[in-house]
C-alpha positions in Angstrom: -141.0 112.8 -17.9 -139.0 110.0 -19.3 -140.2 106.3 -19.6 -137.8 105.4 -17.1 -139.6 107.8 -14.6 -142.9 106.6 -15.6 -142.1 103.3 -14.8 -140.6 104.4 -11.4 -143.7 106.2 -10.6 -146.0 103.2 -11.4 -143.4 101.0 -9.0 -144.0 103.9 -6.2 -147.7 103.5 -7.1 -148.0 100.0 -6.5 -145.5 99.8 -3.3 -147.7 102.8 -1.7 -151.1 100.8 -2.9 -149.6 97.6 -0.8 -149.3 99.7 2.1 -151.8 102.0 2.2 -154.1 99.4 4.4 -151.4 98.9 7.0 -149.1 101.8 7.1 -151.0 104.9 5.2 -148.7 107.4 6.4 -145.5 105.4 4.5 -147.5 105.0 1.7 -148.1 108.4 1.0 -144.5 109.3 1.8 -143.3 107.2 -0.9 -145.0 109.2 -3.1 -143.5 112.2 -1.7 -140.1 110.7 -2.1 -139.8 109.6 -5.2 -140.1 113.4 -6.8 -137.4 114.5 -4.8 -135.2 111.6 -6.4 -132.7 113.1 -9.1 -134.3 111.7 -12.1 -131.6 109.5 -13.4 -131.7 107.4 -10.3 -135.7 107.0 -9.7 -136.0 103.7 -11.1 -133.2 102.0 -8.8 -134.5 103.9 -5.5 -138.6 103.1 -6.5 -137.6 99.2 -7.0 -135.7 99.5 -3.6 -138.6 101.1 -2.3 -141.1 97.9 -3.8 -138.9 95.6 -2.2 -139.1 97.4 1.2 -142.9 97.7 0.5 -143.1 93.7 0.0 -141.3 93.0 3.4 -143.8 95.4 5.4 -146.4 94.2 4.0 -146.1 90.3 4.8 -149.3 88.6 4.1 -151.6 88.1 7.0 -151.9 84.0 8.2 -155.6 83.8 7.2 -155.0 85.1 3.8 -152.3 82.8 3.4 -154.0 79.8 4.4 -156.7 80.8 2.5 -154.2 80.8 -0.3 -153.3 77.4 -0.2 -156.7 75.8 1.1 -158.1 77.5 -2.7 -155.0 76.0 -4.1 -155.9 72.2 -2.8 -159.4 72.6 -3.7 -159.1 73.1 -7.2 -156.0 71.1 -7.8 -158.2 68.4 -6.2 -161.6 69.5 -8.1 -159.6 68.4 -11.3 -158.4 65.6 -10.3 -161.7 64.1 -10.0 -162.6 61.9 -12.9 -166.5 62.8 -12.7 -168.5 63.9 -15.8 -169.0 67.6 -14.5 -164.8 67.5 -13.3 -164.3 70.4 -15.7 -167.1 72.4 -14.5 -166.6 72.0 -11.1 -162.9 72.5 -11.4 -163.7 75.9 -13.2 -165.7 77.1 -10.3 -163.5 76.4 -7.8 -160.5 78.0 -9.5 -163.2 81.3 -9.5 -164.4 80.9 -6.2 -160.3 80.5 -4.6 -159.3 83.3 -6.4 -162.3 85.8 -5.6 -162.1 84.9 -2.0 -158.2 85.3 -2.1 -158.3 88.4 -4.0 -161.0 89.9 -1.2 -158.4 88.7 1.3 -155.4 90.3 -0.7 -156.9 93.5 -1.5 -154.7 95.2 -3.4 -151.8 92.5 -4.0 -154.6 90.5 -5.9 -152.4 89.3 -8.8 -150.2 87.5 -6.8 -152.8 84.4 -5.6 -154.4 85.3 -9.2 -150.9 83.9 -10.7 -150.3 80.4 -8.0 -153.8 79.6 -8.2 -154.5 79.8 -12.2 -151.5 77.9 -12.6 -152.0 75.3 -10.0 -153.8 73.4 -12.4 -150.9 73.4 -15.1 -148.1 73.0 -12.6 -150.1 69.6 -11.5 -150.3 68.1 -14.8 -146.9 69.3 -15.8 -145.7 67.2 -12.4 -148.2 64.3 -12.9 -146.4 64.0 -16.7 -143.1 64.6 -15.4 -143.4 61.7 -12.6 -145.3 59.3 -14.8 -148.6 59.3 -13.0 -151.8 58.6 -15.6 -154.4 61.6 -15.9 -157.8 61.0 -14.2 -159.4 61.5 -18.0 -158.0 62.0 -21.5 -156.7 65.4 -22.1 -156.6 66.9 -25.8 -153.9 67.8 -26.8 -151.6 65.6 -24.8 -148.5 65.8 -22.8 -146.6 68.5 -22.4 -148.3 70.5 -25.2 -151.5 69.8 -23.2 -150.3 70.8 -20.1 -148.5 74.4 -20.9 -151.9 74.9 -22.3 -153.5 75.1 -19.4 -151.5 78.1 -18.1 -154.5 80.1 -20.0 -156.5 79.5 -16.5 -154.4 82.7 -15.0 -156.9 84.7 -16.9 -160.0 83.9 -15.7 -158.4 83.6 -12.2 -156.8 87.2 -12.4 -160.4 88.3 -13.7 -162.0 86.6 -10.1 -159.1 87.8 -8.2 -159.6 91.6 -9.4 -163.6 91.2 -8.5 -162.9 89.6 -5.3 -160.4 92.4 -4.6 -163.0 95.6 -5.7 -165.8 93.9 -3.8 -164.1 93.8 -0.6 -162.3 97.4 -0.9 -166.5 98.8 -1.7 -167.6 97.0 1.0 -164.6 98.2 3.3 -166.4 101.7 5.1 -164.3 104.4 4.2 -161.5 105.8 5.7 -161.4 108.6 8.3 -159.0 110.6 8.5 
């Protein structure tokens, strides 16, 4: 198997994985598909195949909302100018990405990604339009602010709990 095919067949992977909740029966013909694809031409057909899997599987309103309500918290947890600001920002970026990762299941890194770097995006737009920071930040400016795009770690970490936790406590399939 080539790289090109592996890569194809992780693609096919993830598409089927995004639908497996909604449409089980197309997710497991993807996986059918995809061997029966000539194998110079897998890679174009199984990202053809991701993009048809991202259409069908349209986040749900709630999780969406969920989304940007876990968004909203945290950009407004650090905001505040209080002496625990940090702490309390830290927790809310956990707690909006575990609950949107249960709420994702399976398409977890996605509000992993916007949330973690709602917090750098913010000061990045804050510097950018002139506004003053609600407390000193070291080091400053823009430096400061690209930073803080390290936060899509422990967010992907929550997300990935948040996404197990719910599939485990999902009761198994029948078939």
């Amino acid at each position: 198997m080539t790289p090109s095919d592996r890569v194809a067949r992780w693609l096919v992977d993830h598409a089927a994985s995004w639908l497996e909740h909604g449409h089980p029966d197309w997710a497991q013909a993807l996986r059918a598909e995809i061997d029966a694809v000539p194998p110079g031409q897998r890679l174009r057909v199984a990202a053809g195949m991701l993009a048809a899997a991202a259409r069908l599987s349209r986040p749900r309103p709630l999780t969406m909302l969920t989304l940007a309500a876990g968004i909203a918290a945290v950009v407004a947890a650090d905001q505040s100018s209080a002496e625990a600001a940090n702490q309390v920002t830290m927790l809310a970026l956990l707690a909006a990405s575990a609950i949107t990762g249960a709420r994702a299941g399976r398409a977890w890194p996605l509000p992993a990604v916007l949330i973690g770097a709602s917090i750098p995006v913010a000061h990045l737009l804050a510097i950018a339009s002139g506004h003053p920071a609600a407390f000193p930040q070291h080091p400053a400016g823009y430096t400061g602010a690209l930073s803080l795009f390290v936060l899509i770690v422990p967010a992907a970490i929550a997300a990935l709990v948040g996404s197990h936790l719910a599939r485990r406590a999902r009761p198994p399939r029948t078939p």
